[in-house]
C-alpha positions in Angstrom: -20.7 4.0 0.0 -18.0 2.5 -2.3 -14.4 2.6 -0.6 -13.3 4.3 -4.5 -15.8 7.2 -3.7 -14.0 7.9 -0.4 -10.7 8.4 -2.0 -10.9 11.8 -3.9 -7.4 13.0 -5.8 -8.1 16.6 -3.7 -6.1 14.2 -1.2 -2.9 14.8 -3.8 -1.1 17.4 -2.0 -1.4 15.4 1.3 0.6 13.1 3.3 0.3 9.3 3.3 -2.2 8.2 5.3 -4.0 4.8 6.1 -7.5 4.9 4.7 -10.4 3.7 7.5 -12.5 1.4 5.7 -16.3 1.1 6.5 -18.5 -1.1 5.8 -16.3 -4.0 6.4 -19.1 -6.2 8.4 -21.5 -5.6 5.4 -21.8 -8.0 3.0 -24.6 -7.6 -0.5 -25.5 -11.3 -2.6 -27.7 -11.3 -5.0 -30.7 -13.7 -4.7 -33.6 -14.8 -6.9 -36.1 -13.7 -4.7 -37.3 -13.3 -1.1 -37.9 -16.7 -0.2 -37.0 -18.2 3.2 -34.7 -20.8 1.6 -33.1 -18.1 -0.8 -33.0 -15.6 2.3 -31.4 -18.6 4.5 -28.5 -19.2 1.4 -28.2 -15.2 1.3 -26.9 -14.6 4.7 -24.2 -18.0 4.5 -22.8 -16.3 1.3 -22.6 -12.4 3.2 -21.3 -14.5 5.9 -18.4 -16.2 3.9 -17.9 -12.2 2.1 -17.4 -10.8 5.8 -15.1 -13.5 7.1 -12.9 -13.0 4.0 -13.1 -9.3 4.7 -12.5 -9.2 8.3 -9.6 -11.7 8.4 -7.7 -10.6 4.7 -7.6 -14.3 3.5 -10.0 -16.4 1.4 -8.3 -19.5 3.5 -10.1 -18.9 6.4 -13.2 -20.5 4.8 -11.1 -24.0 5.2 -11.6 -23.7 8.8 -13.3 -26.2 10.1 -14.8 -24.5 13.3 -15.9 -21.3 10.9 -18.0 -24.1 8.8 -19.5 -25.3 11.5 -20.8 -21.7 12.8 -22.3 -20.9 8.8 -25.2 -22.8 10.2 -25.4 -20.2 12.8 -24.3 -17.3 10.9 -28.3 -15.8 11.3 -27.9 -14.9 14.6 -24.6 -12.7 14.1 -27.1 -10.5 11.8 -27.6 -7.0 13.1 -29.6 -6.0 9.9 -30.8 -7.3 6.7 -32.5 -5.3 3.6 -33.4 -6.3 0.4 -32.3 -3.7 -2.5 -32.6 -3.4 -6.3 -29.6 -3.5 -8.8 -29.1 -1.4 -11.9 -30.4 -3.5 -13.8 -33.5 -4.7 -10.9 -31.5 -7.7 -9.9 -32.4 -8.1 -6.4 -29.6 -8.5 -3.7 -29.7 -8.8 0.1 -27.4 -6.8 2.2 -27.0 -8.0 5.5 -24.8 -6.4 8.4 -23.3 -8.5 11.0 -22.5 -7.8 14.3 -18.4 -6.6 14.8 -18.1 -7.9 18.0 -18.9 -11.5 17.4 -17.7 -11.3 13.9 -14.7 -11.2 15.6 -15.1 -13.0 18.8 -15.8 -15.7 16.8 -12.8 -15.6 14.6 -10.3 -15.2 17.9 -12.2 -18.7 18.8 -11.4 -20.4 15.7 -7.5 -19.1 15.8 -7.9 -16.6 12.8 -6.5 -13.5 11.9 -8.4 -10.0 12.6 -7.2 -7.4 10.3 -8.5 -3.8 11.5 -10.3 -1.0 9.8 -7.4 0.7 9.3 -5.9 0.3 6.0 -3.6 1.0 3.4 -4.3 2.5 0.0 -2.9 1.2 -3.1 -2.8 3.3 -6.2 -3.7 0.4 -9.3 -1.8 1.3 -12.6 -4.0 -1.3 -15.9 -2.9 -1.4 -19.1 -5.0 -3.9 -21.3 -4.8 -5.5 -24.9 -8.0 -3.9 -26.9 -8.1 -4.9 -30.8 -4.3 -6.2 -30.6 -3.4 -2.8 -29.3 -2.6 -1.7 -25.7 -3.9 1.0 -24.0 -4.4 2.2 -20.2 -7.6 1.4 -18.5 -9.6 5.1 -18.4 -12.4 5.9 -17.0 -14.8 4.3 -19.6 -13.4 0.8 -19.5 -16.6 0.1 -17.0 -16.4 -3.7 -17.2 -12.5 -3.7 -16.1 -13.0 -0.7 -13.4 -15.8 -1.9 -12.4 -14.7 -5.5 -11.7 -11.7 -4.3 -10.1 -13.1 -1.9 -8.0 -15.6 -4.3 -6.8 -13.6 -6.8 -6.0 -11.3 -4.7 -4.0 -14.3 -3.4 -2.2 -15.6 -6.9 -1.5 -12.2 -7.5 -0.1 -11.9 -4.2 2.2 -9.3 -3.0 -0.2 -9.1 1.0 -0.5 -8.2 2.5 -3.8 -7.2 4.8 -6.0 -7.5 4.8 -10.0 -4.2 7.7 -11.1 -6.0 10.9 -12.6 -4.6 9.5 -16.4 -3.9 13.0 -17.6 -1.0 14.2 -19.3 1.5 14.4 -16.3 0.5 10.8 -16.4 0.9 9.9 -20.0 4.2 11.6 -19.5 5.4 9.9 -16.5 4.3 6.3 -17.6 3.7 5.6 -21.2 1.6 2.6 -22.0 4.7 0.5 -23.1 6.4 1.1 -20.0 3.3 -0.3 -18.1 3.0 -3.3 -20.5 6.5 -3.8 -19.6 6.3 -3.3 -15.8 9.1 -1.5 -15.8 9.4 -0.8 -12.0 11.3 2.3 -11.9 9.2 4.4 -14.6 5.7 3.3 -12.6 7.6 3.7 -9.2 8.6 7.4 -10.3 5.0 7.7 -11.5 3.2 7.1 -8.2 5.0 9.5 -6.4 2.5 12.1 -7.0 -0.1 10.3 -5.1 -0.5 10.1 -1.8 -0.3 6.1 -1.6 1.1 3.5 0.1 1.9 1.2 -2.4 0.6 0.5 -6.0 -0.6 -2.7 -8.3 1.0 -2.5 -11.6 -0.7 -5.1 -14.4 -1.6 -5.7 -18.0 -4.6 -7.3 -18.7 -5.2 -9.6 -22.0 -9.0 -10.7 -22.9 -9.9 -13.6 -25.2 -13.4 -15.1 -26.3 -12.8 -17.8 -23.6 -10.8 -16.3 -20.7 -9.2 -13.5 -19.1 -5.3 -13.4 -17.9 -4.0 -10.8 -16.2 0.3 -10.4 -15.1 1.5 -8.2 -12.9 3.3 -6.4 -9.5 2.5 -5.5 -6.4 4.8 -2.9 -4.8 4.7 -2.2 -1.3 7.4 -0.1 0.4 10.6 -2.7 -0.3 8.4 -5.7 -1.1 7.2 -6.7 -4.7 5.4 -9.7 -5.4 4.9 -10.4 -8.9 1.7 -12.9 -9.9 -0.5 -13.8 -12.6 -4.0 -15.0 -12.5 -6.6 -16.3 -15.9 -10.3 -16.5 -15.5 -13.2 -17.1 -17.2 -14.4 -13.8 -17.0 -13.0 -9.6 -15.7 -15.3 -9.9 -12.3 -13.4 -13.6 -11.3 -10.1 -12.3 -12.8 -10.9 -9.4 -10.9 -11.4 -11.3 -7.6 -7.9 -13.4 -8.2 -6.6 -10.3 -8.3 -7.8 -8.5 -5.0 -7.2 -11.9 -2.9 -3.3 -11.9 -3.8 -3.5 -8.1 -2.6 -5.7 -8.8 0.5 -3.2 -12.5 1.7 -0.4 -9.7 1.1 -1.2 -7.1 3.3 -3.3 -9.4 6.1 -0.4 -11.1 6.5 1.2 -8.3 7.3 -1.4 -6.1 9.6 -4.1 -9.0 10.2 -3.9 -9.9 13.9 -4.0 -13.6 15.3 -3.6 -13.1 19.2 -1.3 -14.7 20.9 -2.4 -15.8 24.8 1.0 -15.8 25.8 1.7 -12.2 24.1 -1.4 -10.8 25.9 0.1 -11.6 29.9 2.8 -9.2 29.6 1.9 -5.5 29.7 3.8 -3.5 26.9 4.7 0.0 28.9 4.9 3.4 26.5 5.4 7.3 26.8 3.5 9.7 24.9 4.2 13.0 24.6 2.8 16.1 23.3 -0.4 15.8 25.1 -1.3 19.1 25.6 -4.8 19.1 26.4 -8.0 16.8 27.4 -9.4 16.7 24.2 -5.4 15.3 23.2 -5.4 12.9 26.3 -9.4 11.6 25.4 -8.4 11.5 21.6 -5.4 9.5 21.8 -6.9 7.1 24.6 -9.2 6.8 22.1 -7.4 5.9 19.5 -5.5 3.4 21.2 -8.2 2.0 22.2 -9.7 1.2 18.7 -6.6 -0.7 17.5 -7.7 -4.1 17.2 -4.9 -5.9 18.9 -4.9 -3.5 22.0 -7.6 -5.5 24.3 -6.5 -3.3 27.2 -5.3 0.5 28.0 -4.2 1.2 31.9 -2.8 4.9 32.5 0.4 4.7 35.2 1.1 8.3 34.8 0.4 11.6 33.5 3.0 14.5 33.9 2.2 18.2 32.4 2.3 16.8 28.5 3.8 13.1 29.1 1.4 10.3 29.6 2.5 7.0 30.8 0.6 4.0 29.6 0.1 0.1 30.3 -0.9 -1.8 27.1 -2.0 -4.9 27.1 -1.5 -6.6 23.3 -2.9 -9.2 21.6 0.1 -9.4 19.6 4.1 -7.7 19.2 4.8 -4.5 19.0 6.2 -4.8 16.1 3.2 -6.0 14.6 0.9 -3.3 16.6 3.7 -0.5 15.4 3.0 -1.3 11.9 -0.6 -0.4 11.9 -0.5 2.4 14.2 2.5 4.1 11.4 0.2 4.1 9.0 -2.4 6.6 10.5 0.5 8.8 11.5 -1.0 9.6 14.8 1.9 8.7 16.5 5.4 9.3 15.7 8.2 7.6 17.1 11.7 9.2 18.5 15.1 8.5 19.1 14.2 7.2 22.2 12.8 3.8 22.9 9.5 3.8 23.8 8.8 6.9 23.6 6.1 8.3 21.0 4.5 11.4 20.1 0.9 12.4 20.0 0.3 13.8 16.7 -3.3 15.4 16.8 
């Protein structure tokens, strides 16, 4: 299922919330036909896809020890399938195995960026016949080759509704123009993290596309040119993916990981509280360990063992809102 479909704009009256992205060890490639050698060249490109995916940056193809492994890349298959396109292309998907996806990745001294994610509302205007407009809902080629190449990246997000609170909020010349504040004041109806604003020009010969990406205090502006709206598109989703990966993407740290990290959590008011948040904890990807020193009525003491800060753990575990912080050090708050 595409991450797009997931994000329905029901979800406006809602608060913020990470987005859990699936499919993130899945990987499709289209292939000229079911031959061994085209099967064989299949499963190194879904396994290039995933390692892109899984770590947030298309750098992590440079290393040297993840080359080496490509060879060996088979064996980390948990499923393969052949499928028809649209149009009866033919693609394999293949499906890897998470746990040495990323056992292999901690080897090589690369980044692990969890399924937990945040969703970016993406604001196009493009040049069409020397006039602009925004990118609707029938401008396939450029939804589709963004939306794609977000998906390919294990980007969630969400295209805005484009109807007149919209128009009203952000005229088409204030997106040409970027003009931060207007867009800034036009996101606030969604329930996003942050949002890409761009305009998009095409030519005969290639495609350029300028643009921000604002998340919380943090704007990077960037431009990319192509040959074509799916590459462009791809440009696009890797400055987005090397933004937030280097921000939530986890490379563990061996001298992190001997010190235990001691917490309080409160408001655990039940088993099914204690057993969710354990849980919980338990799936963050830079918590390799979970000891319990303490439980007292509704306050649960807890050992964690991190593969990284706190900081850095902190970060992803704000997102999903699960836990809240207090005025107090240390101290967190179940939020079932």
């Amino acid at each position: 299922m595409r991450i797009a479909a997931l994000i329905l704009l029901g979800l406006l009256s809602l608060a913020t919330h990470a987005v859990v992205v699936s499919g993130l060890y899945d990987a499709r490639v289209l292939v000229a036909d079911q031959s061994l050698a085209n099967r064989r060249s299949g499963i190194e490109q879904a396994y290039q896809q995933v390692l892109v995916k899984v770590s947030g940056h298309t750098s992590t193809l440079q290393n040297s020890q993840l080359q080496q492994e490509q060879a060996n890349a088979e064996s980390m298959v948990s499923q393969i399938r052949y499928v028809r396109g649209e149009q009866s292309q033919l693609f394999l998907q293949v499906s890897f195995s998470a746990s040495q996806i990323q056992a292999l990745l901690k080897r090589a001294g690369e980044p692990i960026w969890g399924s937990s994610r945040p969703l970016t509302l993406v604001w196009l205007a493009q040049e069409v016949d020397g006039q602009q407009r925004m990118v609707m809902d029938d401008d396939l080629i450029v939804r589709s080759a963004i939306q794609n190449a977000m998906e390919e990246r294990g980007i969630p997000i969400l295209f805005p509704a484009n109807d007149l609170d919209d128009e009203l909020a952000l005229p088409v010349e204030r997106l040409w123009g970027l003009f931060r504040q207007d867009v800034t004041l036009a996101s606030e109806r969604y329930p996003v993290d942050g949002y890409l604003a761009g305009r998009i020009i095409p030519s005969a010969s290639s495609w350029y596309f300028a643009g921000q990406f604002n998340y919380g205090a943090e704007v990077t502006q960037f431009s990319v040119q192509a040959e074509s709206a799916e590459v462009l598109a791809l440009q696009v989703a890797d400055k987005l993916a090397d933004t937030l990966a280097s921000r939530y993407a986890v490379t563990e740290n061996a001298e992190q990981s001997a010190d235990a990290y001691v917490i309080q959590v409160n408001r655990v008011t039940s088993f099914g509280d204690y057993q969710g948040m354990l849980n919980y904890l338990s799936a963050h990807i830079a918590i390799s360990n979970i000891r319990v020193l303490s439980v007292n009525k509704d306050e649960v003491i807890l050992s964690l063992t991190l593969a990284t800060s706190w900081p850095q753990v902190w970060d992803v575990l704000a997102l999903d809102k699960r836990l809240k912080e207090t005025d107090q050090p240390n101290i967190l708050q179940w939020q079932p």
